[in-house]
N, C-alpha and C positions, 0 to 999 in steps of 0.2 A: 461584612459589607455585601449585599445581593447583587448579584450578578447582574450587567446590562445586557438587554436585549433591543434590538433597535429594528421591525419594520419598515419594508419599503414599499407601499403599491399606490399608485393612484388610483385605484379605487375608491372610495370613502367605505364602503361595505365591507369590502375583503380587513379593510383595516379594523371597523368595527369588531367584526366576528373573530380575529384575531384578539383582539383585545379582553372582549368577553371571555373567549377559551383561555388566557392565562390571567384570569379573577382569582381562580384560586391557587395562584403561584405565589413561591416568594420571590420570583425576580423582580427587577424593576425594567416595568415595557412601556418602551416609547415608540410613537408611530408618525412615519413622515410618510406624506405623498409623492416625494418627486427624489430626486437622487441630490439636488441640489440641497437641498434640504438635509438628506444623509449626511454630506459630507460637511453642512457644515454645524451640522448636531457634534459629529465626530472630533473635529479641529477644536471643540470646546468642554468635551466631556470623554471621558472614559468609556467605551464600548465593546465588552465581552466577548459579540453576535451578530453581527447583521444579516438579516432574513430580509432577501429583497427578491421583489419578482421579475420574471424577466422582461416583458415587453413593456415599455413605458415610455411616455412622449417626450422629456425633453433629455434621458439617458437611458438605455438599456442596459438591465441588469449586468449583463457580461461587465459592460465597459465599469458601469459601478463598483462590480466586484473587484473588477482588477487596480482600480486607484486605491480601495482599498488595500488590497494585497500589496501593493507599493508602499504605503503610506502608514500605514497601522499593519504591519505582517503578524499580530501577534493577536488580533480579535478572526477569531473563527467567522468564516461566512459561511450562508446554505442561500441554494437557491430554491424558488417557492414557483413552481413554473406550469403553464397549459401544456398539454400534450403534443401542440402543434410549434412548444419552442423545445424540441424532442433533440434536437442534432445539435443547436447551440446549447443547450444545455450540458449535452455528455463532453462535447469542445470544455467547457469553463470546469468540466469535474477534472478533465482526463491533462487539462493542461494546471491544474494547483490553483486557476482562480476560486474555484465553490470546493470546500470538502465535500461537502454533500447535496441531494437534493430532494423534496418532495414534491408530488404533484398534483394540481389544483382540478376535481373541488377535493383538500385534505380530509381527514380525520385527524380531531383535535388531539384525543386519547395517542395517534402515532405523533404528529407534529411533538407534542412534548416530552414522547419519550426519546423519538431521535435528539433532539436539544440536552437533556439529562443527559442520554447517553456520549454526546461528543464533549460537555464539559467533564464528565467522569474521566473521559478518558484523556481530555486535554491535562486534568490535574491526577492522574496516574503516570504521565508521564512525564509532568512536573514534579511529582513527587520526591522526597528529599533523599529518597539512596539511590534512583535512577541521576538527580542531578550532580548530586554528589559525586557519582564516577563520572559523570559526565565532566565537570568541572577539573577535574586530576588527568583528562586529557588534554594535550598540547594542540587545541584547535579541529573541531571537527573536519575530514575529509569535505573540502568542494570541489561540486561539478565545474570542469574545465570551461572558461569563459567562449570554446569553439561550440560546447556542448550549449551554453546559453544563447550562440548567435542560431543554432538550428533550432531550439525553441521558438523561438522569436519570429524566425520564417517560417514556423507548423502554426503560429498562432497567427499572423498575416496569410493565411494562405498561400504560401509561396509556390513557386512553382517544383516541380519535381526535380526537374533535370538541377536547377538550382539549388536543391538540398540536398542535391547527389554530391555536385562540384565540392560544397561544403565538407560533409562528410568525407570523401576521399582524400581530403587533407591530411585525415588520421589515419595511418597505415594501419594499426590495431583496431578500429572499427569496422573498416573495410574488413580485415580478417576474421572479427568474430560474426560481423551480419552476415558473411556468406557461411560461413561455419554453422550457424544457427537453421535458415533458408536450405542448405544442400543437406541437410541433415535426418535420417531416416522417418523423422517427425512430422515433416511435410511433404517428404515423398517427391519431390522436382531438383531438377537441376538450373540455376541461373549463376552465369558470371557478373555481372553488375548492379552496384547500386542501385541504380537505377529501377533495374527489375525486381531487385529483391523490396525495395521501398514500393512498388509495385502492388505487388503481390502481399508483404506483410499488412503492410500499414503504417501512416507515421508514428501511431502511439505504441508499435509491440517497437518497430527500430528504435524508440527514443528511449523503450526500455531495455532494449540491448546494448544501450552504449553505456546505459547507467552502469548497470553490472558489469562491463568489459570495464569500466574507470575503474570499480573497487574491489575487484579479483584483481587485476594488474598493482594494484596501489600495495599490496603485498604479497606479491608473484614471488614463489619458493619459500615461503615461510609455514612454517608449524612445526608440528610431527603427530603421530596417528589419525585419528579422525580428526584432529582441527589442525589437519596439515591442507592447504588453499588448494590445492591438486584433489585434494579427497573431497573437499567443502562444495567445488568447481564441479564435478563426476558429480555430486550427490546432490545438489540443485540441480541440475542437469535432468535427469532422472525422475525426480521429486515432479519437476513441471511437463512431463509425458506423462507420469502416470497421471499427473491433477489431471490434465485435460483428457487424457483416456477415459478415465472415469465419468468426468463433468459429460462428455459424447453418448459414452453407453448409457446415462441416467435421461439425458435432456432430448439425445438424437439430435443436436445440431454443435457445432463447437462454443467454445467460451467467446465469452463477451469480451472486447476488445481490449478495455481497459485491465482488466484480471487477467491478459495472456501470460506474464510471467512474474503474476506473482509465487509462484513454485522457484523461480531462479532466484528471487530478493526475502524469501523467509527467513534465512538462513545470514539473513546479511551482518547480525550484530555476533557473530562469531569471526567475521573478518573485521570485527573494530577489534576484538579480545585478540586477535591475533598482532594487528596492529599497533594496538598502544600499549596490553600486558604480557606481550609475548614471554617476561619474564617472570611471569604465572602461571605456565601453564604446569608446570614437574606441578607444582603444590595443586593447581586443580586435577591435576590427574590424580595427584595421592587422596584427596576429600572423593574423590567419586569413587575409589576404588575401598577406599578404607573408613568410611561411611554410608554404607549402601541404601541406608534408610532415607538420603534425600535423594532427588530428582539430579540429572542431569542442570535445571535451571538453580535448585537450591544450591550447588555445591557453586555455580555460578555468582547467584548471591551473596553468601560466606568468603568467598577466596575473594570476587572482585568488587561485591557492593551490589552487583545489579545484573539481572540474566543477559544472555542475547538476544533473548526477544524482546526486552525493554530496549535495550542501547536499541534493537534495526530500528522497531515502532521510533523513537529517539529521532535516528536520523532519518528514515521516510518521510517523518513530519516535517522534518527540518526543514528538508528539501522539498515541501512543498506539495508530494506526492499524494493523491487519492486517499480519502480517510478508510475508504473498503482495504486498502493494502494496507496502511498503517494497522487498523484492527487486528485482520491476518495473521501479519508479523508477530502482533503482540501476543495473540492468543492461541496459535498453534498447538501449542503444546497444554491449553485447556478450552478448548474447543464449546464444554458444556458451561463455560463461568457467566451468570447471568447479565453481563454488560455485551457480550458477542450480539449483536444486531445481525449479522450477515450468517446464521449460523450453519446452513451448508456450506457455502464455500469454504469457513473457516474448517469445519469438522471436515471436507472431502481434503484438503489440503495434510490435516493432522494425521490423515489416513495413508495418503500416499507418502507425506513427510517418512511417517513410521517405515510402511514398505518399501521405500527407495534405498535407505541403510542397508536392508539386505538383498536388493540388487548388485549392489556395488559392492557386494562380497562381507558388509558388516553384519553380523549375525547377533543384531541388535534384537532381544524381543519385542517382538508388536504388542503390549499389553493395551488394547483399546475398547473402552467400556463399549458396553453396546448400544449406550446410548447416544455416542457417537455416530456409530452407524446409523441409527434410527434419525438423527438429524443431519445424514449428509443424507439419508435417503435410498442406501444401497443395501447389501448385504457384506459379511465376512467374505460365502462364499464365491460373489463377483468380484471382488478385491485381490482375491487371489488366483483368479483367472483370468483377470487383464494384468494379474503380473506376470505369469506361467507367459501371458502371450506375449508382453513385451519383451520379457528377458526369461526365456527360456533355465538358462542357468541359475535363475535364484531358488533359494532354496523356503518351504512354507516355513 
């Protein structure tokens, strides 16, 4: 069965030209003018996709996207937007209503390969051994319902001091956002919520709580490298070098929504900790007494599915930005032709590699150079903003 695609503009034009650009698709594309219209295309038929734009007269896109998101959570949305809906735009990426977005006037040749590429990857991570383990866990990890009432007032615009009160309800929040803020990485000193929501932002604090929920959700568990303390340390690390590097290449820091994705790479090694902790002696013996597969194959074989499927897995679950679900997913093959975002993924896989041996693992960096050539750096800058951050590692 082809896939539904369903535009939204009131334009009559833009729908046209849409139209004509996927002639020679197999999907099937439908196109409505108004949002009203959308929805209730959607209430009577099956819908894959919806591509809507932002500004329009009787709903704007955001609000669109978000009944959908409520109501059909399982049809992928993008947004299709002018440059001057630039700020509600990154709002609808960075809070889960758009995975993605393009910007108007498109090119058709990108319009369909980003489309190709989010069902690829929507059905990669549907896939039948990622869901299969999926499936043999007792209920995926959710964000705490306090963590959804602060969503909810970053997506109302709530006030600051407001979503401080909020937050300080959680004493472990409070402890990792100023831990994060006082931290050599930013260089200040602040006691308060307050200032630190301040000074970060609502979208890097709201990814701070994420990952203080699921390092907490199994606090003291492992042993060696997939022991939560070491996994903890080495996201830690992994997201100073990303952004060291991302500075030294761009000369200005990362984009908000990508601040930590270095801290949530990593993150489907805290589900393997959590639900197959009783796996881990037999993964350690496949990696060590198999050397011909990967870290992720041996993952495969013992549990069905890598860590970077299960994180991709739940990032999507949860709703998260499709640049960090890719990320997560691809890490560890940076060059595999579905990576759309392919510096970030490849500077990530860079720093992923040398943060190991920051933290004292004297894991080899074997990284093609093509890598490098697509995050856009060298070898030997990579190892002179490690030398500078962490003096003690070893090349």
């Amino acid at each position: 069965m082809p896939k539904t695609i369903v535009f939204v503009d009131d334009e009559e034009h833009v729908l046209h030209s849409l139209r004509r650009a996927f002639m020679d698709t197999a999907y099937d594309v439908r196109t409505v003018m108004d949002a009203a219209g959308a929805l209730a295309l959607m209430e009577k038929e099956r819908v894959d996709l919806i591509v809507s734009d932002m500004r329009m007269a009787d709903m704007d896109g955001y609000e669109l996207l978000k009944i959908v998101k409520d109501k059909w959570p399982s049809s992928i949305r993008i947004i299709l937007s002018g440059y001057s809906d630039k700020s509600t735009t990154l709002k609808a990426i960075t809070r889960g209503v758009a995975k993605a977005y393009l910007t108007k006037p498109w090119d058709d040749t990108a319009l369909k390969s980003q489309i190709e590429h989010l069902f690829v990857l929507h059905d990669t991570l549907n896939g039948s051994g990622v869901l299969e383990t999926i499936n043999r866990i007792d209920g995926l990890p959710v964000l705490p319902s306090l963590y959804h009432t602060v969503v909810e007032m970053i997506e109302n615009e709530g006030n600051i001091s407001e979503i401080a009160k909020v937050i300080e309800e959680e004493p472990g929040w409070i402890a990792r956002i100023l831990q994060v803020i006082n931290s050599a990485f930013f260089g200040i000193s602040v006691s308060t919520v307050h200032q630190a929501i301040t000074f970060l932002g609502m979208i890097i604090v709201k990814d701070i709580i994420i990952s203080s929920e699921v390092f907490e959700s199994v606090n003291g568990q492992g042993k060696g490298d997939m022991h939560v303390d070491v996994l903890r340390e080495h996201s830690n690390v992994c997201n100073r070098l990303l952004h060291t590097l991302y500075l030294s290449k761009h000369n200005r820091g990362m984009p908000e929504e990508f601040a930590l994705v270095g801290v949530l790479h990593d993150i489907g090694k805290l589900l393997i900790l959590k639900y197959f902790s009783v796996r881990l002696d037999e993964l350690a013996r496949e990696r060590k007494f198999a050397p011909e597969r990967s870290g992720v194959g041996a993952e495969r074989s013992v549990i069905g599915a890598s860590h970077a499927e299960l994180g991709a897995y739940l990032l999507d679950w949860w709703n998260l930005p499709q640049a960090l679900v890719e990320a997560c997913l691809f890490h560890h093959d940076p060059l595999n032709p579905m990576v759309q975002n392919k510096e970030l993924v490849s500077l990530l896989a860079i720093a992923d590699c040398y943060s190991w041996k920051a933290v004292g693992k004297n894991a080899p960096c074997e990284i093609p150079k093509g890598v490098y050539e697509a995050a856009g750096i060298t070898q030997t800058d990579t190892i002179a903003a490690v030398k500078n951050l962490f003096p003690e590692a070893h090349e």
